[in-house]
C-alpha positions in Angstrom: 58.8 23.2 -23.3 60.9 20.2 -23.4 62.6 18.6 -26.5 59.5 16.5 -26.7 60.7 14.7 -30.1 64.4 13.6 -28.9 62.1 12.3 -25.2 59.6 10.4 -27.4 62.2 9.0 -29.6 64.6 8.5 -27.1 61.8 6.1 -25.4 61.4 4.0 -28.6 64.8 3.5 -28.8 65.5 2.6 -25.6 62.5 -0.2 -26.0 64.3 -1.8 -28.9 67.4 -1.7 -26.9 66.2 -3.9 -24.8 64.5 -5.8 -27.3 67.4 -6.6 -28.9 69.6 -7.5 -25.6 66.8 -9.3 -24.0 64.4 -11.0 -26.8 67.2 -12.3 -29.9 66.3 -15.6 -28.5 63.2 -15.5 -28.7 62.6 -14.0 -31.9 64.7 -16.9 -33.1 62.6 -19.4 -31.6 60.0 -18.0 -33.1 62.1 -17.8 -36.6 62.5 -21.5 -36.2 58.9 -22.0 -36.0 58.1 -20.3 -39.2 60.9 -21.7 -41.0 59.6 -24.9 -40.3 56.3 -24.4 -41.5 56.8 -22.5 -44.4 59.7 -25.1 -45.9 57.0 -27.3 -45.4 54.6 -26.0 -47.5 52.5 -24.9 -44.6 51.6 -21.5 -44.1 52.2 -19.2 -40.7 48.9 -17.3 -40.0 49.1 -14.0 -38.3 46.5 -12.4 -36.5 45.7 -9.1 -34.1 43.1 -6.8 -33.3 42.8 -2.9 -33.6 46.5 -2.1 -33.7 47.9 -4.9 -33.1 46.3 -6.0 -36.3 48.7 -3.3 -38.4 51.9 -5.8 -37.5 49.8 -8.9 -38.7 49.1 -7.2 -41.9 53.5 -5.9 -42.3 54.1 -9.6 -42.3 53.4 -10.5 -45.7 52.9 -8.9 -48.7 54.7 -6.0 -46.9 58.2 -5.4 -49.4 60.8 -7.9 -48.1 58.8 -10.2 -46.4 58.5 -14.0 -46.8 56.0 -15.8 -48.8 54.2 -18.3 -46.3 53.1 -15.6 -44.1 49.1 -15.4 -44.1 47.7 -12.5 -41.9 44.3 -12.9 -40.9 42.7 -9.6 -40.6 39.1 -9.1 -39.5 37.7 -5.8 -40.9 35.6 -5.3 -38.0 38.5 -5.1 -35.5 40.6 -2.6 -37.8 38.3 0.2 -39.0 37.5 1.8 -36.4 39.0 4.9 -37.1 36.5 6.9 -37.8 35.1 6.4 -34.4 31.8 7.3 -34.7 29.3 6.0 -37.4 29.1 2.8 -38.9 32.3 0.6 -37.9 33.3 3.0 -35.2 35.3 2.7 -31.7 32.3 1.8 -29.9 31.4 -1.5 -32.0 34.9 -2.5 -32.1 35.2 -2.5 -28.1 32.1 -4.4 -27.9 33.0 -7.1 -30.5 36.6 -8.1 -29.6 35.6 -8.7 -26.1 32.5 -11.3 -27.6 33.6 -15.1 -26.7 33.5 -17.2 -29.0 33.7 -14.6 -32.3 37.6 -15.7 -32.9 36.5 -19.2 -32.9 34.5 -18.2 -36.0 37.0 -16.6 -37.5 39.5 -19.2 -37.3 36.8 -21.9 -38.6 36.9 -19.8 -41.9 40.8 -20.2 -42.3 41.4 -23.7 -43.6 44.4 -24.5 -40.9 46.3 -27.7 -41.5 48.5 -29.5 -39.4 51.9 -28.3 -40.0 50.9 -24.6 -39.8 51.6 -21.9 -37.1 49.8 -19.2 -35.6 51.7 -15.6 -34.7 49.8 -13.3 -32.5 50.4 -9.7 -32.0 48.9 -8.4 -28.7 50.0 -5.7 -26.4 47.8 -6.9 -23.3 47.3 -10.9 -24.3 44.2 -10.6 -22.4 40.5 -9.6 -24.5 38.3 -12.7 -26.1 38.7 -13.0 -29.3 42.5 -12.8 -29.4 42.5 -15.6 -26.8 40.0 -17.4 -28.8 42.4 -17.6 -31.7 44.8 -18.7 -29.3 43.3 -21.6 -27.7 41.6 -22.1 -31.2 44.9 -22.8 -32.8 46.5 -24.4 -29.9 43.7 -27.1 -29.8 44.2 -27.3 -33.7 47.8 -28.6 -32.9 49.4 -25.2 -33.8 52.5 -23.8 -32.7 51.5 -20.5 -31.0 54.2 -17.3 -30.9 52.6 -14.4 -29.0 54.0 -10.8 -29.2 53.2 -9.3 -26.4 53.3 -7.1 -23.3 54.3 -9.3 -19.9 54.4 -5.9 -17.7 51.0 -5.2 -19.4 49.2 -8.5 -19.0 51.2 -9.5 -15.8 48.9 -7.4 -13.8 45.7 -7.8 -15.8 43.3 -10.5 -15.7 42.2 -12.2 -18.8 39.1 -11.6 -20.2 38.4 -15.4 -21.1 36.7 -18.3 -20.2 40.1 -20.1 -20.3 41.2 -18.0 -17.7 44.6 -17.4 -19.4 46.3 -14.6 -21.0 48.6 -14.8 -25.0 51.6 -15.5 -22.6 50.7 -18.2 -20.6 49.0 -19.8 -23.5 52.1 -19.4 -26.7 55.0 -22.0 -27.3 57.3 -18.8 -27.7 56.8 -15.5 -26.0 58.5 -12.5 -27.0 58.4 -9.7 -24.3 57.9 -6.1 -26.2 58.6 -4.7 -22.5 56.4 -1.8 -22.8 54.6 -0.7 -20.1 51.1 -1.3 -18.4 48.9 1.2 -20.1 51.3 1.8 -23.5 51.6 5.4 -23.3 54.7 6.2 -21.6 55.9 9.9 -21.4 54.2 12.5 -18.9 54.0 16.1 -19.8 53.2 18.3 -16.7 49.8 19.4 -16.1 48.1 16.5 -18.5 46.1 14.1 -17.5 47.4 10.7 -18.7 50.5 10.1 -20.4 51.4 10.7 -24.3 53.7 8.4 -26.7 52.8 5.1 -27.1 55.4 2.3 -28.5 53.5 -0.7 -28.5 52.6 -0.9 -32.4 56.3 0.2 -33.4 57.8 -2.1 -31.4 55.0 -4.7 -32.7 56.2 -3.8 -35.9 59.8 -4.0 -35.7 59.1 -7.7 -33.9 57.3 -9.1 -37.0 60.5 -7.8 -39.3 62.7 -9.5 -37.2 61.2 -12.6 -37.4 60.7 -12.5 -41.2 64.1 -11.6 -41.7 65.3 -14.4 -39.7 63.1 -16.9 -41.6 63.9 -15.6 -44.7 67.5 -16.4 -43.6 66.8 -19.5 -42.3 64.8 -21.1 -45.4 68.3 -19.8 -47.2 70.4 -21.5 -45.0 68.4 -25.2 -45.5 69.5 -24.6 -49.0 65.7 -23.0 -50.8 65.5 -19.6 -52.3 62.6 -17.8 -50.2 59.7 -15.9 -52.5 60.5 -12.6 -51.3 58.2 -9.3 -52.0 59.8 -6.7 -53.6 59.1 -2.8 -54.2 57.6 -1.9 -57.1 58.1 1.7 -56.4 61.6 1.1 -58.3 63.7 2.0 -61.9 62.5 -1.9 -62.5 59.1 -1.6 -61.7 58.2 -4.5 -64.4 60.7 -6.8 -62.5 59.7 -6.3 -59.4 55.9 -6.9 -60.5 56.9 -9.8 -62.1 58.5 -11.1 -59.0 55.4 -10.5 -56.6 53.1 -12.4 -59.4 55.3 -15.5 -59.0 54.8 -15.0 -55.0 51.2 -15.0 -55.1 51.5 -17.5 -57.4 53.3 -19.5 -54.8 50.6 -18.1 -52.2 47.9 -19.9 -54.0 50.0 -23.0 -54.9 49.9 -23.3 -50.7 46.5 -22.7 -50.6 45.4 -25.1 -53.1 47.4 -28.3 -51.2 45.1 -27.5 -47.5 
């Protein structure tokens, strides 16, 4: 047997390597956007579906992250972990490749001008995710995609617009991985093991937090920042997080 942990980890590391040498720019482009729109009084909406919807949830109210964020999170494109049964794998496939469902989904988010859409997907290329794209684009949105360019390069979208979440964003950041995710082979298995997509996902959406929380700092406003309950000041911490969702709502009540 190999040292299976040290070649999967290895992997991910190498992905945010290159991440970090090849994307900074972008994620700061991206930063920008969010900075904007949240010193505005706007809010950044963040969508995905099945796992890409896990890094639209870790953008806000994930500890450390910025008030402003808004993930938009359908359950029908999340719990399918049970696979079979009610809400299972196969309902999920059918309904986020349905035209026309992210267009309802977006028409129940009150979007204002001002506001900006991030979306987290690792092939750019199924319906609904390219709904909410052209949705918010024809909104007047800024659009930031996280996404796979190897993946959805070489894959034809799966829209009437004919385009895929990189030809369609205002700022693309590259997550690098691979057509098909899964990236290590193990001899005598068919198909590969060790996906990265989601981590990497993941680790995108902190950057870009961090670097608007920095940035809303810089233009001289104190950020409403989630902190950890799970703390010796568990009162303070709580009392912190009501004064963000305070804030939350404040946003909400001005659309």
């Amino acid at each position: 047997m190999t040292d299976m942990p040290t070649r999967y980890l290895s992997t991910l590391i190498e992905r945010l390597q290159k991440i970090q040498d090849n994307q900074s720019d972008a994620i700061n482009a991206a930063a920008d956007i969010c900075a904007k729109a949240i010193l505005q009084d706007k809010l950044v909406f963040t969508f995905g579906t099945g796992h890409g919807s896990f890094a639209a949830m870790e953008m806000f109210p994930r500890t450390g992250t910025v008030t402003g964020f808004r993930p938009i999170v359908e359950s029908s494109m999340i719990s399918f972990h049970r696979v079979l049964g009610d809400g299972g794998a196969r309902q999920y496939r059918f309904i986020h490749s349905q035209e026309g469902y992210g267009d309802a989904i977006l028409a129940a988010h009150d979007t204002v001008e001002g506001d900006a859409m991030l979306i987290f997907s690792h092939s750019g290329l199924n319906a609904v995710t390219l709904d909410i794209a052209t949705g918010a684009k024809a909104r007047g949105l800024k659009l930031i995609g996280v996404t796979s360019i190897p993946h959805s390069s070489v894959t034809s979208s799966r829209h009437s617009c004919g385009k895929r979440l990189f030809e369609l964003a205002d700022v693309v950041i590259d997550t690098g991985v691979p057509l098909g995710d899964a990236e290590i082979e193990i001899e005598g298995m068919r198909g590969k093991t060790g996906a990265t997509s989601t981590s990497i996902a993941i680790a995108i959406g902190h950057a870009i937090n961090a670097a608007t929380a920095e940035r809303v700092v810089v233009s001289g406003k104190e950020p409403f920042i989630m902190q950890s309950p799970n703390t010796t000041d568990k009162m303070a911490a709580t009392e912190q997080n009501d004064r963000n969702y305070a804030e939350l709502a404040r946003r909400l009540k001005l659309r």
